[in-house]
C-alpha positions in Angstrom: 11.6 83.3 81.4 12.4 79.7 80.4 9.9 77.8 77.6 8.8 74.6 80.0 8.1 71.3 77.8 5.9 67.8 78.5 9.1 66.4 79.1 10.3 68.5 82.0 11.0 67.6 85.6 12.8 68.1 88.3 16.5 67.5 87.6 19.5 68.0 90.0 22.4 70.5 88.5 26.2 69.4 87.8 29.3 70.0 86.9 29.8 67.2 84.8 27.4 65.5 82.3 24.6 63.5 83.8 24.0 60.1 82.4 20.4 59.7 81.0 19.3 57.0 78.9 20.3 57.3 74.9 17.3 58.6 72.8 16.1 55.9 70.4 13.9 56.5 67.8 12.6 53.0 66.0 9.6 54.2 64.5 8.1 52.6 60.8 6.3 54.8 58.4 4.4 53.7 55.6 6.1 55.9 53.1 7.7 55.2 50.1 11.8 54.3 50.3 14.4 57.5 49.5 16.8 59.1 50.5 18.2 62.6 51.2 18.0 65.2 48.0 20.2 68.5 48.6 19.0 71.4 46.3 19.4 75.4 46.6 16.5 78.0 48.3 13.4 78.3 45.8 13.5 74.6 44.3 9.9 74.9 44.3 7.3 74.3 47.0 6.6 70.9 48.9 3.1 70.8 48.6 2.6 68.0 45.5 4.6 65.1 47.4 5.1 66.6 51.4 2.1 65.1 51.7 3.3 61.5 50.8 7.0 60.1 51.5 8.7 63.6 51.5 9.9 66.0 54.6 11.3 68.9 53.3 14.2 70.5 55.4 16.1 74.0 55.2 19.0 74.1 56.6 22.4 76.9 56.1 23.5 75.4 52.2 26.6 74.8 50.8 28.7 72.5 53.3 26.8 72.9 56.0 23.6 71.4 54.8 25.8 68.1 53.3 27.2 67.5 56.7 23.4 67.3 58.1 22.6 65.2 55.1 25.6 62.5 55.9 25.0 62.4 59.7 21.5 62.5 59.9 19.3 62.3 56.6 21.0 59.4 54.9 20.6 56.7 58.1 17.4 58.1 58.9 15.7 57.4 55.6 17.4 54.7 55.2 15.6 53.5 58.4 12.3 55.4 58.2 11.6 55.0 53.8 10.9 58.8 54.1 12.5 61.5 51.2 14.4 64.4 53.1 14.9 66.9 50.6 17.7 69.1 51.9 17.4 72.8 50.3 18.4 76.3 51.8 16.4 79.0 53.7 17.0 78.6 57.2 18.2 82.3 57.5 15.7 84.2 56.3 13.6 84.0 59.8 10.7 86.8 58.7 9.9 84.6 55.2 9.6 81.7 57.5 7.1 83.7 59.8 5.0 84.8 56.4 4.9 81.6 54.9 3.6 79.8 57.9 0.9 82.6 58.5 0.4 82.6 55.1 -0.3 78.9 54.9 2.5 78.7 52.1 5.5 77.4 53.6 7.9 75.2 51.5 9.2 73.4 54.6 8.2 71.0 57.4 11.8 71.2 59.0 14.1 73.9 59.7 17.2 73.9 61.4 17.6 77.0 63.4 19.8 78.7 66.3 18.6 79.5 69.6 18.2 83.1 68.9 16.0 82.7 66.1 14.4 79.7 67.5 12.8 82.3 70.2 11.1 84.6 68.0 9.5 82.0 66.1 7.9 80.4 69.3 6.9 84.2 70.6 5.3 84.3 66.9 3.5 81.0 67.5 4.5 79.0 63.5 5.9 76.0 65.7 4.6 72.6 66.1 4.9 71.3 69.9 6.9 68.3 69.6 4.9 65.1 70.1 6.5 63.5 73.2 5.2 60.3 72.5 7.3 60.3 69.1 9.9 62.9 70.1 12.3 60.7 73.0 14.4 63.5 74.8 15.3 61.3 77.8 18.9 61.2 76.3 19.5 65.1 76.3 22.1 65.8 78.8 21.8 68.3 81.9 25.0 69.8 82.9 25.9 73.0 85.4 26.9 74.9 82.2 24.1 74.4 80.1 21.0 73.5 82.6 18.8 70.8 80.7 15.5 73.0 80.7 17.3 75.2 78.0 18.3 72.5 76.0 14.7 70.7 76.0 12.1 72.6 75.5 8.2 72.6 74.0 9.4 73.2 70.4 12.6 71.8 70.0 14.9 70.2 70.8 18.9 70.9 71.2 20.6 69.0 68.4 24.1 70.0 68.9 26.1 73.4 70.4 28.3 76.0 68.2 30.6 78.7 69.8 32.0 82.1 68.7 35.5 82.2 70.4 37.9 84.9 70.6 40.3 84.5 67.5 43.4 86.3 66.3 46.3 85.9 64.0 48.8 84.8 65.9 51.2 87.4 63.9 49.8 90.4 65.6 49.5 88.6 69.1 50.8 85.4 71.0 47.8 84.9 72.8 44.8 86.8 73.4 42.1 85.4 76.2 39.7 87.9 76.3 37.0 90.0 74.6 38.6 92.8 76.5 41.6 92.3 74.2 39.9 92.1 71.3 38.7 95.6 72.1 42.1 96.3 73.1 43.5 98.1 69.4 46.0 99.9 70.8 48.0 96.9 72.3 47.2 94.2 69.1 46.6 97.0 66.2 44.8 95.9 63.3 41.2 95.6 61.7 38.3 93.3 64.1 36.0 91.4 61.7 32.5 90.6 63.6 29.5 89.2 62.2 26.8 91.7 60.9 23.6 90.5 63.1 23.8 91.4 67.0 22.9 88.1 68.3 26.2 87.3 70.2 27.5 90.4 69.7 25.9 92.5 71.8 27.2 90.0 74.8 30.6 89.8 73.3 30.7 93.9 73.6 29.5 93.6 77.3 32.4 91.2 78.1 34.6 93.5 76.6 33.5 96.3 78.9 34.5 94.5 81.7 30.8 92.7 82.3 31.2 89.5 84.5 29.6 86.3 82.9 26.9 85.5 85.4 25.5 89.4 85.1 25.0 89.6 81.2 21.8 88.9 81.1 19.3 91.2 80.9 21.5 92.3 78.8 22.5 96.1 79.1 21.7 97.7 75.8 23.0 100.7 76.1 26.0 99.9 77.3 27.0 97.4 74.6 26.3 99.8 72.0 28.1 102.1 74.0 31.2 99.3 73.5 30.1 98.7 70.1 31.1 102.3 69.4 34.7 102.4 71.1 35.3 99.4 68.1 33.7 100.1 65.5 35.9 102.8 63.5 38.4 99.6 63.8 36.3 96.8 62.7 33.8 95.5 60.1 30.6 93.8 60.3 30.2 91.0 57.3 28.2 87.7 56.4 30.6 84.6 57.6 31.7 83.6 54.3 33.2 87.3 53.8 34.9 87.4 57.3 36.8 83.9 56.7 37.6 85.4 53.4 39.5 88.2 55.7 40.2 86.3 58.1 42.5 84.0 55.7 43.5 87.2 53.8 45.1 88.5 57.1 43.4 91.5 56.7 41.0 90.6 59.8 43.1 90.0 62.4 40.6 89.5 65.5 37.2 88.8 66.0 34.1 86.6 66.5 34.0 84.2 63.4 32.0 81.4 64.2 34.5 78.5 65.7 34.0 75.9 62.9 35.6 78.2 60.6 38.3 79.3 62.6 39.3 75.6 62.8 39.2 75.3 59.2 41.3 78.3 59.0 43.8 77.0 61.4 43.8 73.2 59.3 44.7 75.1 56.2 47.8 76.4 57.6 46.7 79.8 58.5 48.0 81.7 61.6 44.9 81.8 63.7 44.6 80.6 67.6 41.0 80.6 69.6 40.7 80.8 73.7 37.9 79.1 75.2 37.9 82.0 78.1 34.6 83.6 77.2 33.0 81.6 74.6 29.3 82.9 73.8 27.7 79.4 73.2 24.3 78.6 71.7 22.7 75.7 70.0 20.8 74.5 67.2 16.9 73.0 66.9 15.4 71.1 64.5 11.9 72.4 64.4 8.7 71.5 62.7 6.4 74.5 61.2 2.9 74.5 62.4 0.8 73.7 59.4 3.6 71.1 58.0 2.9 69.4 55.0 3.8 66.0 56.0 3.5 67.0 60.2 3.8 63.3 61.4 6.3 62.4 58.9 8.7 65.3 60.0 8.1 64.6 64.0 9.7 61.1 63.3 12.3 62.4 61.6 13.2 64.7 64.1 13.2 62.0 66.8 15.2 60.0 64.6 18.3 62.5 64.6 18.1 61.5 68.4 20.4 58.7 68.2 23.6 59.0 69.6 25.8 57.7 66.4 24.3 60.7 64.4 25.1 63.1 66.9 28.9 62.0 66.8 28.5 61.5 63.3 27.5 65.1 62.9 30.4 65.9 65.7 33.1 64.6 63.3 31.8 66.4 60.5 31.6 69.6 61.7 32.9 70.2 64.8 29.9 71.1 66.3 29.0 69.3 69.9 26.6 66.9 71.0 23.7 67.2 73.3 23.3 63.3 73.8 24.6 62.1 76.9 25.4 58.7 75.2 27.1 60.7 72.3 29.5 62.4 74.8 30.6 59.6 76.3 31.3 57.9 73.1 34.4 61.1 72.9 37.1 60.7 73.9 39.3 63.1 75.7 40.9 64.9 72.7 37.6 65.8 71.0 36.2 66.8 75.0 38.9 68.9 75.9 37.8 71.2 72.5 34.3 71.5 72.2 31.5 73.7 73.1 29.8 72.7 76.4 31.9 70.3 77.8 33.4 70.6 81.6 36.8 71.3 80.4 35.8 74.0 77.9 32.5 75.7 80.2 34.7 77.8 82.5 33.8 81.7 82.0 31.9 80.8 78.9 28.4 82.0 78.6 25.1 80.0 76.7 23.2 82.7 75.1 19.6 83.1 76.6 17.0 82.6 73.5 13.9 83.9 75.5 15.8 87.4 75.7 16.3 87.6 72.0 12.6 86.1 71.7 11.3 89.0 74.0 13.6 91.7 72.9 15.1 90.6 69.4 12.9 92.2 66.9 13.7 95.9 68.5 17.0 94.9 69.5 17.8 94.1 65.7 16.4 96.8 64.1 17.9 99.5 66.1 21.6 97.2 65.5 20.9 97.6 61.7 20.3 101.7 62.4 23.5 101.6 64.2 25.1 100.1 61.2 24.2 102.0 58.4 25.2 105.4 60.7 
């Protein structure tokens, strides 16, 4: 079951992006002037400023969180005299849920996937976002990624991220399938896949042969079942650890996240990706119910609506748009290799985030018993 939103309404499904008009966000506060401050998980809790000129965001660290900070936190300070302070924490999905319920969370913003993004509606610590502050008349419908996923009560769709099938192009020419990946007699060698099932349990159901449009529900069993047939040929690590491998060439397939595999491939490395059977998702920013600075951190959010950030953000990261006014601002290079756009879509699949809302907490635990056995 989908998560409607005030914004919803009836919308006609394509094959190529719809043109709606570009999400503005002019909005004033009276704050006091700053700018973006990055610093690690723990720097202390928001409480003693939040309440002023501060919105406190958690984000992924390290790179990641200074991409966000150049696309998005610098103009939108500059333009709304609010303080983002940037720190880490955006992981650790149960903290979030006890702080909120606790009434001590350290954050009013928190960048999250789709498949987290689900259990923390079904555990009710989101804000709805204001529509009247909150413009998502920009957001794009298309055929492979219906609108009414990408907009929704609590967030909003601020880009898209794929895990593509990847190999070192020393063990294989090409490989265009999760099928192949499974496939260790034909490309021998160690699979590196991330160590959370999100992803991977549909990645294992391709691989057994399960056509795109049935995934979902998915078929537990049966991707465990699959999850077996690899798994005395594979490891399950934290990204940083699998691009490690990855650019060892001791992992020589798997399901690294797409933005590192490109990295890989820039620093000479001999890794390919196929865009046959891409599990796609994307990212929210979110505000926590109870937010220290709540009105502060709406306007921000509608803010990053602007379809220069977006791009911004695209060039920085590699990471696509969900602006229609961003993608057209691409031009055909950048369209014919990213995430969600007609020429990538094909057989790839957008993960379903009310699944992993309804069925993540059980799903995950008995993938962590399954790991440890």
């Amino acid at each position: 079951m989908t998560t409607h939103s005030p914004w919803d309404r009836p919308l006609t499904r394509r094959s190529a992006l719809t043109l709606f008009s570009a999400a503005g966000a002019a909005l004033t506060l009276s704050a006091c002037a700053g700018g973006p401050r990055s610093t690690g998980a723990g720097a202390g809790p928001a409480a003693s400023t939040a309440g002023g000129g501060e919105v406190v965001y958690a984000g992924y660290g390290g790179s990641y969180n200074d991409a966000v900070a150049q696309a998005y936190f610098e103009p939108v300070s500059a333009q709304l005299g609010v303080d983002v302070r940037v720190v880490d924490g955006a992981f650790d999905i149960p903290r979030i849920i006890s702080a909120v319920r606790s009434g001590t969370a350290e954050f009013d913003i928190v960048d999250v996937s789709d498949h987290d993004y689900g259990q923390l509606v079904n555990a009710g610590v989101l804000e709805e976002l204001d529509p009247g502050v909150v413009d998502a008349g920009g957001i794009a419908d298309s055929a492979f990624v219906p609108r009414d996923l990408l907009v929704t009560a609590h967030g909003l769709s601020s880009y898209l991220f794929s895990k593509n099938v990847m190999w070192n192009t020393e063990v294989a020419d090409s490989m265009n399938s999760w099928a192949d990946v499974w496939d260790v007699q034909r490309y021998p060698g160690k699979r590196g896949f991330h160590n959370y099932p999100q992803m991977l349990l549909e990645t294992a159901l391709l691989a057994d042969g399960v056509p795109v449009a049935q995934i979902y529900p998915l078929d537990v069993d049966r991707a465990f079942a699959a999850l077996d047939r690899i798994k005395p040929h594979a490891v399950f690590l934290g990204t940083s650890q699998l691009e490690n491998l990855v650019a060892q060439g001791e992992i020589v397939a798997g399901n690294l996240t797409l933005g590192r595999v490109k990295a890989l491939m820039e620093s000479g490395l001999p890794v390919r990706y196929s865009w046959n059977q891409a599990v796609t998702e994307s990212n929210r920013l979110v505000v926590l119910k109870g937010a220290r600075n709540r009105d502060a951190a709406m306007a921000v959010v509608a803010a990053t609506l602007q379809p220069d950030r977006q791009v911004a953000l695209t060039e920085l990261t590699g990471y696509s748009p969900t602006l229609t006014a961003a993608w057209d601002q691409l031009d055909a290079a950048a369209l014919a290799d990213l995430s969600g756009s007609p020429r990538t879509a094909g057989e790839a699949l957008f993960l379903d985030y009310q699944w992993w809302a309804d069925n993540g907490e059980a799903t995950t635990a008995r993938f962590q018993d399954w790991l440890a056995g």
